[in-house]
N, C-alpha and C positions, 0 to 999 in steps of 0.2 A: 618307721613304718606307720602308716596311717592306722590306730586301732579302732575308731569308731567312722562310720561312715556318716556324711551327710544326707538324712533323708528327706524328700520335698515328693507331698499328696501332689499331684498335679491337677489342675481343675478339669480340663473338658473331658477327659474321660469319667465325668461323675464321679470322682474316688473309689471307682473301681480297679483302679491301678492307681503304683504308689511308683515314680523314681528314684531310687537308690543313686545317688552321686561318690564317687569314691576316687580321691587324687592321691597318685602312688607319689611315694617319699622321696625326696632324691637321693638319697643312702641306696634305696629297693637296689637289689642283687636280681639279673632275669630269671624270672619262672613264671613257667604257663600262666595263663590269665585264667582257667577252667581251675586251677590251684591256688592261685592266688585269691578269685572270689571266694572260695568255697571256705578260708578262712576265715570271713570275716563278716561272713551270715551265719546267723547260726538255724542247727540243722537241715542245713542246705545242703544235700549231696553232689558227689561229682557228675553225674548222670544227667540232674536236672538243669545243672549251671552248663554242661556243655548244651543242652537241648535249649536253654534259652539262648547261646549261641551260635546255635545251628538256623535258629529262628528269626536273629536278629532282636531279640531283645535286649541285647548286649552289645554296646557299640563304645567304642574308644576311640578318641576325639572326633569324635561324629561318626565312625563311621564301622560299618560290621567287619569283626574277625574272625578264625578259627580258633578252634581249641587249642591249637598249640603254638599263639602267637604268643608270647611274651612281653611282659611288661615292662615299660623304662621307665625309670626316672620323670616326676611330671604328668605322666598319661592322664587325660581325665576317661574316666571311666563310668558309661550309665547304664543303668538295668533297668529294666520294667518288671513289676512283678505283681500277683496277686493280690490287694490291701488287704484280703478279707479272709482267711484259710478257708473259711465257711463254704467261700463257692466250690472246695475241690470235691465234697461231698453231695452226689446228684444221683438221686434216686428218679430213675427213668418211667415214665407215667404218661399212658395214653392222655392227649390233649388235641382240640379243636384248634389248627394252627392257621391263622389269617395271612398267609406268603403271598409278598407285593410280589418277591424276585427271589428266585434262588439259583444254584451254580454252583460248583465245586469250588469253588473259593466262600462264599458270602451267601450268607440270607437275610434279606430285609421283608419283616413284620408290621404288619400294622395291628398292635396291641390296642386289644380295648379294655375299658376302664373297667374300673377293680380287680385285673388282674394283677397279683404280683410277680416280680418281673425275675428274682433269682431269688433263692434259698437263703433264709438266716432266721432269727430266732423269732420262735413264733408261727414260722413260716416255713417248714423242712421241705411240704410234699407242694404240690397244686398250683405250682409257678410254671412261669413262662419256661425257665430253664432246663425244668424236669419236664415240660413236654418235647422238647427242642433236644432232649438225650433220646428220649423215645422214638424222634421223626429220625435223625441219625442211625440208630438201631435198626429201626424199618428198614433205611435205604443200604443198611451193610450189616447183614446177622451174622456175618462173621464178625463182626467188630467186639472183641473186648467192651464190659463194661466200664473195668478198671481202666483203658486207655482212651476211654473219651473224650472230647475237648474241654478240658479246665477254662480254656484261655479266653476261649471266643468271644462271650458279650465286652464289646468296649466301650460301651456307654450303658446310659438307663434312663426311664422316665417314672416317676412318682406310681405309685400303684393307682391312685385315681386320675392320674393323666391320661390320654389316651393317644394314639397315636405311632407314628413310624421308628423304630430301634432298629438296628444294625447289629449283627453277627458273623464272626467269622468262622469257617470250618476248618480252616489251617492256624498253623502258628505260626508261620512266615505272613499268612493274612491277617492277625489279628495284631502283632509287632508294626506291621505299616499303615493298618486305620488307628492304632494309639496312637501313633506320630502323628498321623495327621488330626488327630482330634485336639493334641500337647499343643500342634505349632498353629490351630484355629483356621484351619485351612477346611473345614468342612460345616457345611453353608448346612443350617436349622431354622427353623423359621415354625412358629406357634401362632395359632391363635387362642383369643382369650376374652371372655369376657369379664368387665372390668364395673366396678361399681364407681359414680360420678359421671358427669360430663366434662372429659379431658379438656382442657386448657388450648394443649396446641394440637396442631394436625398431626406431628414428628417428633420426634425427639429422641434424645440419649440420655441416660438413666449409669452415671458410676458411680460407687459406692460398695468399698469393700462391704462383703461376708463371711460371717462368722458365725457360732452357737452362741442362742442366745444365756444372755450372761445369768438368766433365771431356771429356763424353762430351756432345757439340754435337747430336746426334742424337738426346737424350733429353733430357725435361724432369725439372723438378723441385720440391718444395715450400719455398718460404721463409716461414713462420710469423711470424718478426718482421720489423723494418725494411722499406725499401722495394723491396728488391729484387725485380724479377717485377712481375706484373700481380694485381690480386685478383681471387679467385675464390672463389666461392660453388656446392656442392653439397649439396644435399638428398639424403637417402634413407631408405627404408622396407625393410623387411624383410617376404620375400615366402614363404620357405619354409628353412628350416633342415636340413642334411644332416650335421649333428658337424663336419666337417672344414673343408666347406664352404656357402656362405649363397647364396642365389639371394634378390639384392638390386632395388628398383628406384631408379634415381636420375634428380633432377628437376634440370635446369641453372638456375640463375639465372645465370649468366656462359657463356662457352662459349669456353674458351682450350683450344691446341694439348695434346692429352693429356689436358684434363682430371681427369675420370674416372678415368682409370689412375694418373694423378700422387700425386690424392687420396687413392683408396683403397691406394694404399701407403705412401702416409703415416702412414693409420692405424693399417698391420699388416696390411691383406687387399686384398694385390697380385690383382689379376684371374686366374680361371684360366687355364693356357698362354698370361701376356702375356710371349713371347719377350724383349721388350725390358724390361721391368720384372721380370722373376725367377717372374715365375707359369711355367714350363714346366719347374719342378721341385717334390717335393713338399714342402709347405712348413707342410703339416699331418696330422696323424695316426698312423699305428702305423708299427713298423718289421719287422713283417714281409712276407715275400716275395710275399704274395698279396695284401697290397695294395700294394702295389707294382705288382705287374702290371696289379691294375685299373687305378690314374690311368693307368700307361701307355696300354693300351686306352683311356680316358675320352680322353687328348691323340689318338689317333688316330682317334678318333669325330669329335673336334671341335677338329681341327688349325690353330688361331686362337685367338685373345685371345675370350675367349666375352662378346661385348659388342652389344648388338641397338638400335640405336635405333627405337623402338617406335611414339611417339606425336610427334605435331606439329599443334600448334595456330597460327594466323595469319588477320588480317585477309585479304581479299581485297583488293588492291590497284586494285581497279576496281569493286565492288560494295559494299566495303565491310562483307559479310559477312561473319561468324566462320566458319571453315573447322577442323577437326578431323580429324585421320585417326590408323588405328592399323592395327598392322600384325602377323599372329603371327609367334612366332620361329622362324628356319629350323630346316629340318631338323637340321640338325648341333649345333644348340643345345637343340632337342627331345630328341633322343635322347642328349646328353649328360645330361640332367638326368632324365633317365629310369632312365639307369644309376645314377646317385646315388640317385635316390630307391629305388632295387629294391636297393642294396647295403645300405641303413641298413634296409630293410621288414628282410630277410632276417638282418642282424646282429641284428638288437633278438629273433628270434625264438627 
């Protein structure tokens, strides 16, 4: 029998979700598959493993079963589950919710910056997720607090990102936007503004990531070997400022930092990305007046200037292509307003 399972973080769900891989023995003897998991997670009960199988988070060799299908010999076997215990604990709290789209299956948000986006240390109350129990609560006062949705967020974006997140209200909805976030089938698209004058108009940007290997708190790019996870970004060139490039980039993977990893890999760390070095100037003249402009430009737009824009996905119950886009905040607007009116006014 298999005693230890194979566990693999998967990327595009942000590491909000972890798959469990597990190949039964060819010795195994048949019993339920709701019994068979439940041994080999620990304190996992029978309840919750049949209810991730009711949901579909549970599939064997691809594909969903019930609780009382039994195992053979060889099955592969995958789960989806929570990475983080942290998110089952959501203290429900009136909040200002920005809803592009909602529906009895799904809500998509357009979050703005500095909000954080689920509960964990540091961060218990004043998030996205505990007002999103709250909106839930509203729309059903019969609802149990204790039986709220755990499952729903399957993505996430930086607390200073701003931009479009997706949620699910079922768990047969939030099983089929994982899958489709695991198999990259759901189309993101950011903009960003980028310190330097990019090179080319386009390009592609691989290079596993990983923690970096000092500073646990930041990631990093590893080009060779296996180190890190791979990751794949696109981008285009959207508008040109000498210093600076207002870029857009399209995810084919979606690991922690991405975006910001990548583009300082290549030499054009995001503008005022605190944590990666953009919040100093890292291109242009040295005199005193411009200087003072990025300063004003950082204090226009005091964040990592990073918008996730577009999101594309199936519907998880209709099966319809779903699209949304979103303009960029204020503080990104008018960041890029001042760039554009300082280069009009130099070139003059």
């Amino acid at each position: 029998m298999n005693s230890e399972p194979e566990i693999q973080e998967e990327d595009a769900a942000e590491e909000l979700y972890e798959r469990r891989s597990f190949t039964v023995d060819r010795r195994q003897e048949p019993i339920r598959i709701d019994k068979w998991v439940q041994h080999r997670i620990e304190n996992a009960s029978r309840n919750k493993i049949q209810q991730a199988i009711n949901a579909a988070f549970l599939t064997v060799n691809g594909k969903a079963v019930k609780s009382n299908y039994k195992v053979k010999p060889g099955d592969e076997i995958n789960l989806l589950s929570l990475a983080n215990p942290e998110y089952t604990e959501i203290k429900p709290e009136p909040l200002l919710l920005n809803t592009v789209y909602e529906d009895s299956e799904i809500m998509v948000i357009n979050k703005p910056p500095g909000l954080v986006v689920h509960p964990g240390v540091g961060n218990y109350t004043g998030t996205l997720l505990n007002g999103i129990a709250y909106h839930l609560l509203q729309q059903n006062p019969s609802l149990d607090e204790d039986k709220l949705p755990r499952f729903g967020l399957v993505h996430r974006i930086d607390k200073n990102t701003s931009g479009l997140i997706l949620l699910a209200k079922t768990a047969e909805g939030a099983a089929h936007l994982a899958k489709q976030f695991f198999n990259h089938t759901v189309q993101r698209k950011y903009a960003a503004l980028v310190w330097g004058d990019m090179e080319n108009d386009e390009g592609t940007i691989e290079a596993h990531i990983a923690r970096h290997h000092r500073f646990r708190k930041k990631f990093d790019a590893y080009p060779e070997g296996e180190t890190g996870k791979h990751a794949i970004t696109h981008y285009r060139v959207i508008e040109r400022f000498n210093y600076v490039t207002l870029i857009e980039c399209m995810l084919e993977t979606g690991r922690t930092h991405q975006i910001r990893v990548h583009m300082k890999y290549i030499g054009h760390t995001l503008f005022n990305d605190t944590e990666y070095g953009g919040n100093k100037i890292l291109k242009g003249t040295i005199y005193s007046k411009y200087r003072q402009f990025v300063e004003n430009c950082f204090t226009v737009c005091p964040r990592c200037a990073l918008h996730a824009k577009t999101l594309g996905f199936t519907h998880p119950k209709t099966n319809m292509d779903m699209f949304f886009e979103c303009p960029l905040p204020d503080d990104m607007t008018l960041l890029i307003e001042k760039w554009r009116n300082y280069i009009h006014f130099k070139q003059q």
